[in-house]
VEXLO-773993 format. One record per atom (N, C-alpha, C): x, y, z; atom name; residue in one letter; residue number from 1. Coordinates in steps of 0.05 Angstrom, whole numbers, plus 32768, in hexadecimal, padded with zeros to 4 digits. Example, Ala and Ser with C-alpha at 12.3 -4.5 7.8 and 13.67 -1.06 7.14 Angstrom:
NODE    c1    c2    c3  atom  type  seq
NODE  8108  7F8E  809C     N     A    1
NODE  80F6  7FA6  809C    CA     A    1
NODE  8108  7FBE  809C     C     A    1
NODE  8101  7FD3  808E     N     S    2
NODE  8111  7FEB  808F    CA     S    2
NODE  8102  8001  809D     C     S    2
END
This chain:
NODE    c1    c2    c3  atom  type  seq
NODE  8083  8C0A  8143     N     X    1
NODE  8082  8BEE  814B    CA     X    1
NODE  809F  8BE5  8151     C     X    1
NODE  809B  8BDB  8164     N     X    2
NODE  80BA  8BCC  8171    CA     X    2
NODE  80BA  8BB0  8166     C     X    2
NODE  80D1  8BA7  8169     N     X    3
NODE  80DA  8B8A  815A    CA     X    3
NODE  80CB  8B7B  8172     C     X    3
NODE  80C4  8B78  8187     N     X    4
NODE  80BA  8B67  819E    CA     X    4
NODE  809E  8B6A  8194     C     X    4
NODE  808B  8B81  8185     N     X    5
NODE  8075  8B83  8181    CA     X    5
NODE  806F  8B76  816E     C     X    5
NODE  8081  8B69  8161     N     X    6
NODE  8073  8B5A  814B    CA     X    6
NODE  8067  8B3B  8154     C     X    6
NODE  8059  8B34  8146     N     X    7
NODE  8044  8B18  814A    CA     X    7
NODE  8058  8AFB  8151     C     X    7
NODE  805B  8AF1  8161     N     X    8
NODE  8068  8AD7  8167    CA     X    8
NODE  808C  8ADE  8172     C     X    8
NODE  8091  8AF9  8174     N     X    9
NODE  80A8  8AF9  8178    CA     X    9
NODE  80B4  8B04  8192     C     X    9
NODE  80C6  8AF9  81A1     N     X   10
NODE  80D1  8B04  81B7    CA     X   10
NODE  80EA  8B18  81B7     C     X   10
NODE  80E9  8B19  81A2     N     X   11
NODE  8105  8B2F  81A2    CA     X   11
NODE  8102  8B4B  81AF     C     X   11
NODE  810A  8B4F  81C2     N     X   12
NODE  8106  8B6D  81CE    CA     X   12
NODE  811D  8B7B  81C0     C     X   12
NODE  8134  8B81  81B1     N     X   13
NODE  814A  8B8C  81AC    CA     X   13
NODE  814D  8B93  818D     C     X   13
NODE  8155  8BA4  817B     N     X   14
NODE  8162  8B9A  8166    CA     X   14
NODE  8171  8B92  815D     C     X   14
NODE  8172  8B82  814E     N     X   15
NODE  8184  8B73  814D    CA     X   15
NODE  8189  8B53  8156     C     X   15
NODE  8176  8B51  816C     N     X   16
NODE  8173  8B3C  8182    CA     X   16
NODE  8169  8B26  816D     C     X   16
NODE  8171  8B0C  8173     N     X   17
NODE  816A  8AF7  8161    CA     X   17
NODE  8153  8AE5  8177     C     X   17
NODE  813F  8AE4  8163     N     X   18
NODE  8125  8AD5  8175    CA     X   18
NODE  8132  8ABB  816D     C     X   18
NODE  8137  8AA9  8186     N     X   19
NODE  8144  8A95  8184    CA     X   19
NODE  8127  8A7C  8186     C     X   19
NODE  8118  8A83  8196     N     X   20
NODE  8102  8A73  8196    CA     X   20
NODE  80F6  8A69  817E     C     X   20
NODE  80F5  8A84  816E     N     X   21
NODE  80E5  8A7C  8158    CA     X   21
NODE  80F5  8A71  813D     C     X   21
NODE  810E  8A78  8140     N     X   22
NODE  8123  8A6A  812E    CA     X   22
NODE  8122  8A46  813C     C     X   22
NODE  8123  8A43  8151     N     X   23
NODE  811B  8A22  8158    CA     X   23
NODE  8103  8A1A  8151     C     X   23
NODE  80EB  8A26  814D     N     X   24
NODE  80DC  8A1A  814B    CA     X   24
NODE  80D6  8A18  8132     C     X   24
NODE  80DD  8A26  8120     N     X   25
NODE  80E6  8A23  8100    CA     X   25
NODE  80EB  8A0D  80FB     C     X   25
NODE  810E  8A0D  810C     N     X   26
NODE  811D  89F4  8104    CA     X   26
NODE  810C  89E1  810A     C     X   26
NODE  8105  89DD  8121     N     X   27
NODE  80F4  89BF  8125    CA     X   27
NODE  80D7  89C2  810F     C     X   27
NODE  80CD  89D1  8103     N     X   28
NODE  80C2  89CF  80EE    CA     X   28
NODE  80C2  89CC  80DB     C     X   28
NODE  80D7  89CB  80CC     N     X   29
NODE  80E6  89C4  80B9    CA     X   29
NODE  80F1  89A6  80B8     C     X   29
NODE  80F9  899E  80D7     N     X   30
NODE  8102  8986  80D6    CA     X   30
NODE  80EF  8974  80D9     C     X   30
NODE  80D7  897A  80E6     N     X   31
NODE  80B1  896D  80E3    CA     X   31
NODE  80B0  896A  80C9     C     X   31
NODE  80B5  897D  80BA     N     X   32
NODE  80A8  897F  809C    CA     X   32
NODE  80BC  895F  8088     C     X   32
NODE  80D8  896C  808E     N     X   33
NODE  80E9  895D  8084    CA     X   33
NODE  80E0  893A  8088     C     X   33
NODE  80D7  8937  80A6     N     X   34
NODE  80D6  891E  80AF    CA     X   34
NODE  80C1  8911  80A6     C     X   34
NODE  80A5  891D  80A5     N     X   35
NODE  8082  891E  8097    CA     X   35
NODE  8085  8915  8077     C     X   35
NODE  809D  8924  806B     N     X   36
NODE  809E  8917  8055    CA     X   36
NODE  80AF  8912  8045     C     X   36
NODE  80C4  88FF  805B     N     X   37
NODE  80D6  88DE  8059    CA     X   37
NODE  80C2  88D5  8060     C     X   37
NODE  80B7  88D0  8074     N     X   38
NODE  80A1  88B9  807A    CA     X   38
NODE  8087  88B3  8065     C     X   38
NODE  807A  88C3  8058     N     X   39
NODE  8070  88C5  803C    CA     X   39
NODE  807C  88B7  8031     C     X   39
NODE  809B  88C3  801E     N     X   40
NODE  80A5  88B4  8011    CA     X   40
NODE  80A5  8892  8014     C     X   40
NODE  80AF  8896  802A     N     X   41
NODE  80B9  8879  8036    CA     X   41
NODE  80A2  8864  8033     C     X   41
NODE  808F  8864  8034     N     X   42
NODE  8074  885B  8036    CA     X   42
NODE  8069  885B  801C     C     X   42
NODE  8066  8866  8004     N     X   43
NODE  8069  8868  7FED    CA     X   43
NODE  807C  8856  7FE4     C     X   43
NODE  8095  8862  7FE6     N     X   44
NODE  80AA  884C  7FDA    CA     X   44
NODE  80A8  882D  7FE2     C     X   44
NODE  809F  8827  7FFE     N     X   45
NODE  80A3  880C  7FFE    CA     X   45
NODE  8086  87FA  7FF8     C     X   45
NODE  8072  880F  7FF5     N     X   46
NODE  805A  87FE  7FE9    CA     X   46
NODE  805D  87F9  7FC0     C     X   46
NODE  8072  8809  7FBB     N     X   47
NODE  807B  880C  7F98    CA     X   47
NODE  8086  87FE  7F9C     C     X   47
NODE  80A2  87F4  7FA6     N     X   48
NODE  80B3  87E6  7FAD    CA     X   48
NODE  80A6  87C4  7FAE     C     X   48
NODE  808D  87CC  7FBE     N     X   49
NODE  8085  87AB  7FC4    CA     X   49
NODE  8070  87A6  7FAA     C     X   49
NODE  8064  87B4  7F9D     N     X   50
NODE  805B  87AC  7F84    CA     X   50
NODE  806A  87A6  7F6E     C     X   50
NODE  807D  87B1  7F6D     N     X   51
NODE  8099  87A9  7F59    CA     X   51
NODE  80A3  878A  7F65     C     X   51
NODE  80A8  8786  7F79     N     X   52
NODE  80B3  876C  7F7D    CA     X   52
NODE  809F  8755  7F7B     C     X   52
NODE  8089  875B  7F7E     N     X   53
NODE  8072  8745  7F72    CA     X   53
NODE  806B  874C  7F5A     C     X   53
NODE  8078  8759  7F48     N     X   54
NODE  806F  8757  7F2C    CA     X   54
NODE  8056  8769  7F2D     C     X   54
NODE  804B  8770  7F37     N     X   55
NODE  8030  877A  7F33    CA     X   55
NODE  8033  8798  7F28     C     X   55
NODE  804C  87A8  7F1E     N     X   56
NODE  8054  87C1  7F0E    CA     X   56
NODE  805A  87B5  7EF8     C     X   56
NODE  8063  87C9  7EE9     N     X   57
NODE  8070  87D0  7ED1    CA     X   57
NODE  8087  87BA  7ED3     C     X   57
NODE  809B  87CB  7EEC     N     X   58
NODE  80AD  87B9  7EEF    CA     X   58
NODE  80B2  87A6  7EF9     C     X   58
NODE  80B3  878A  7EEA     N     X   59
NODE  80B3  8773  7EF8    CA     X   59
NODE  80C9  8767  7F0C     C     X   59
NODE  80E5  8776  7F0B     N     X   60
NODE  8104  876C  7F0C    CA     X   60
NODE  8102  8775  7F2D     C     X   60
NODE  8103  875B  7F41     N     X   61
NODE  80F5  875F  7F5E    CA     X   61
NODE  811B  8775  7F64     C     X   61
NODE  8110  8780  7F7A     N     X   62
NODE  8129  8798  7F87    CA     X   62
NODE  8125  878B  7F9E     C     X   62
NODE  8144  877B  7FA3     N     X   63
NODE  813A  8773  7FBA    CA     X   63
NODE  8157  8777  7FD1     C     X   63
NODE  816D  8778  7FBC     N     X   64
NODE  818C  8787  7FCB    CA     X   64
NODE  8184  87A3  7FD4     C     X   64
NODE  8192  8795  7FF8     N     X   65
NODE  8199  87B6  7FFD    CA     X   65
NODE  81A8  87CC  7FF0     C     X   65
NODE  81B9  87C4  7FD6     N     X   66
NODE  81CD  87D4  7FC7    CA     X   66
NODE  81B7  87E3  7FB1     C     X   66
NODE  81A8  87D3  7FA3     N     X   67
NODE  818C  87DA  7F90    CA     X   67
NODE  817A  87EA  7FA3     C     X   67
NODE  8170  87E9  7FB5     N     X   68
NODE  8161  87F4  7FC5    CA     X   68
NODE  816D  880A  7FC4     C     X   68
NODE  8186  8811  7FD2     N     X   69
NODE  8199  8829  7FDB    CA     X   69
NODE  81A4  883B  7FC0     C     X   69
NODE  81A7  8829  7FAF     N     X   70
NODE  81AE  883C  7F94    CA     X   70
NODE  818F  884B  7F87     C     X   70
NODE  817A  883E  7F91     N     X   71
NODE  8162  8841  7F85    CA     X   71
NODE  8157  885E  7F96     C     X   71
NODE  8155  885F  7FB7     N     X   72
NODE  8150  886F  7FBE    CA     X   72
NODE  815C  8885  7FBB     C     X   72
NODE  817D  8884  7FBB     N     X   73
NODE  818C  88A2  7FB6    CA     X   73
NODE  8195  88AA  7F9D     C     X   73
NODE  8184  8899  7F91     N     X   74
NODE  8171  88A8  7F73    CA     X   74
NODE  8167  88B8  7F75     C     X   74
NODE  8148  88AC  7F7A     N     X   75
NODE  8132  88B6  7F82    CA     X   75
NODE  812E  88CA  7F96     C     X   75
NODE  8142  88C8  7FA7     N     X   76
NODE  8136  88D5  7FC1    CA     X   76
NODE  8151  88E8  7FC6     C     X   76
NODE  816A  88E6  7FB9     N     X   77
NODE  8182  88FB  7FBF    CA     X   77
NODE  818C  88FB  7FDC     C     X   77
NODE  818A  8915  7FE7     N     X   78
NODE  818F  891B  8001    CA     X   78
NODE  8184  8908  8016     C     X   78
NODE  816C  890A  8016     N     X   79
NODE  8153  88FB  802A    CA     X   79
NODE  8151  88DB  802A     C     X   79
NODE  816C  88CA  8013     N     X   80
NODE  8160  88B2  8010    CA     X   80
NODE  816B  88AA  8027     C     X   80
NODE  817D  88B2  8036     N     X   81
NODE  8183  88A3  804C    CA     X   81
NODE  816B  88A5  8066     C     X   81
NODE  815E  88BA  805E     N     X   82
NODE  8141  88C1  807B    CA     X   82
NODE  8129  88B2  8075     C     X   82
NODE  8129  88A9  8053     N     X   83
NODE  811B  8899  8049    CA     X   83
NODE  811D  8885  8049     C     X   83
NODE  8135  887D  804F     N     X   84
NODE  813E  885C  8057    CA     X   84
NODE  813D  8853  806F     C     X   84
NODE  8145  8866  8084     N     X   85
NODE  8133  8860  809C    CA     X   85
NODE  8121  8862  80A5     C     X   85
NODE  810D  8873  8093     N     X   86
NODE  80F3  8875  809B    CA     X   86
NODE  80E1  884C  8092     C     X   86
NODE  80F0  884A  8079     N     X   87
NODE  80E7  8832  8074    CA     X   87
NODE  80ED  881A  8084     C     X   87
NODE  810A  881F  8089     N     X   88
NODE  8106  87FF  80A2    CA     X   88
NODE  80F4  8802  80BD     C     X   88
NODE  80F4  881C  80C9     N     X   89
NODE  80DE  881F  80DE    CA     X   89
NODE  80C9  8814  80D5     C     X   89
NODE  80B9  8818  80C4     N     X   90
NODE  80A5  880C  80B4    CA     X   90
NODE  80A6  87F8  80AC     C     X   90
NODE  80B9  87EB  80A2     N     X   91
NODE  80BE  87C8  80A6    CA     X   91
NODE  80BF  87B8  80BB     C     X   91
NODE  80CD  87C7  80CF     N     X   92
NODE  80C6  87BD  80F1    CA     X   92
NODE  80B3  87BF  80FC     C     X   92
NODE  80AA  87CF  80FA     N     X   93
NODE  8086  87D2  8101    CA     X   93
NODE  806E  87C3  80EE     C     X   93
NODE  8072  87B0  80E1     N     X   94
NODE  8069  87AB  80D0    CA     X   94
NODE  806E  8791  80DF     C     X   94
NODE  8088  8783  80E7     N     X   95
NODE  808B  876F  80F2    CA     X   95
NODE  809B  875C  80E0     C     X   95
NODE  80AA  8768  80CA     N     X   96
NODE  80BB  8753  80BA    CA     X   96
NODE  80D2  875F  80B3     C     X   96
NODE  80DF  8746  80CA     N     X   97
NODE  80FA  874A  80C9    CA     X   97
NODE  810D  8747  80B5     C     X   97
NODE  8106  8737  80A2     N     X   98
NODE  811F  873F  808A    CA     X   98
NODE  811C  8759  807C     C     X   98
NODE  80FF  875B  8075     N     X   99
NODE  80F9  877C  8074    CA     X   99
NODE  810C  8790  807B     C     X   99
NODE  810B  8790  80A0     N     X  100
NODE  8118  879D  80A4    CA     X  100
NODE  8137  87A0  80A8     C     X  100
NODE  814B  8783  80A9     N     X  101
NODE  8157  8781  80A7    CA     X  101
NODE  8167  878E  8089     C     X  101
NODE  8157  878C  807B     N     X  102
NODE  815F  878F  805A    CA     X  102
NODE  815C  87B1  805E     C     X  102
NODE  8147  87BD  8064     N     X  103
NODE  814A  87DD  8063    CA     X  103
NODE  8160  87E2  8076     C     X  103
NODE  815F  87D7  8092     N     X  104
NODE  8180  87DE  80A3    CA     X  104
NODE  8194  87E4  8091     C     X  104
NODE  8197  87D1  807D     N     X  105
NODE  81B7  87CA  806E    CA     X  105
NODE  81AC  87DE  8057     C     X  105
NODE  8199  87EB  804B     N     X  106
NODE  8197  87FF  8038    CA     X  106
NODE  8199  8819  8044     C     X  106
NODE  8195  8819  8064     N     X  107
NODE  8199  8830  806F    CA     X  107
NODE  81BF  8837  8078     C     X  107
NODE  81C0  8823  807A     N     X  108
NODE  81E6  8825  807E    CA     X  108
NODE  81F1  8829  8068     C     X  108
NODE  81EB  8821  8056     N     X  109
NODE  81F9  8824  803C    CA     X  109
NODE  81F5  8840  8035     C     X  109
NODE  81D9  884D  8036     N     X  110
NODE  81DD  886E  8031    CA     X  110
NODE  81EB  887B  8045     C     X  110
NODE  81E1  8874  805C     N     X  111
NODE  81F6  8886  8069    CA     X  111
NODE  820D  888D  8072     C     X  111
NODE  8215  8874  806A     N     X  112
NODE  823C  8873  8067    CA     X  112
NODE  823F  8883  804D     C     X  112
NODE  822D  8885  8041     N     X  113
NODE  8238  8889  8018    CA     X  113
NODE  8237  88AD  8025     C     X  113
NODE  8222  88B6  8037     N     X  114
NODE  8222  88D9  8039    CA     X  114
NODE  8235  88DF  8044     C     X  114
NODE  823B  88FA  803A     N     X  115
NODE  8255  890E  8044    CA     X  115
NODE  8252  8912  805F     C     X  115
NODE  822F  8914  8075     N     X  116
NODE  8232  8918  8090    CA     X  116
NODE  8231  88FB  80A4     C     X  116
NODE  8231  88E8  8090     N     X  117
NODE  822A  88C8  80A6    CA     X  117
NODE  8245  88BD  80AA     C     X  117
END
């Protein structure tokens, strides 16, 4: 069996790097990555909105972009900045603008704070 004979791959050579299927990885990985920030994101801001009406455990409303932003890159590490913009998209689509104004300013704040923003 030749390296071209195997299932999904174009490599005719050895050695030859199937470049197609290394892209389509990557963009699968970055689907995956993106599928679930947007989870999160959607989770967090329906927890988020039960906490600020009292209706949790925690009654103490989160309502600073600085609380928000310290809260997510807790919770969320690496991703809280993909999680922070997954949430204002979702606040703008939702149609409330301090919403989203307030996730804007929780999304700048993480991504100035990361080593690649």
């Amino acid at each position: 069996m030749t390296i071209g004979d195997r299932a999904g791959s174009t490599s005719r050579y050895p050695g030859e790097v199937d470049r197609d299927s290394d892209i389509h990885s990557g963009r699968a990985k970055a689907r995956s990555r993106n599928d679930e920030a947007l989870a999160c994101a959607r989770e967090f801001m329906a927890t988020v909105g039960r906490d600020t009406r009292g209706d949790a455990a925690n009654t103490t409303p989160i309502n600073a972009p600085s609380d928000l932003a310290e809260l997510l890159s807790t919770r969320f590490d690496q991703a809280a900045v993909l999680v922070a913009a997954w949430c204002a998209l979702l606040a703008r689509c939702e149609g409330s603008d301090a919403s989203y104004q307030s996730w804007k300013q929780v999304f700048a704040r993480l991504h100035h704070a990361t080593p690649s923003g």
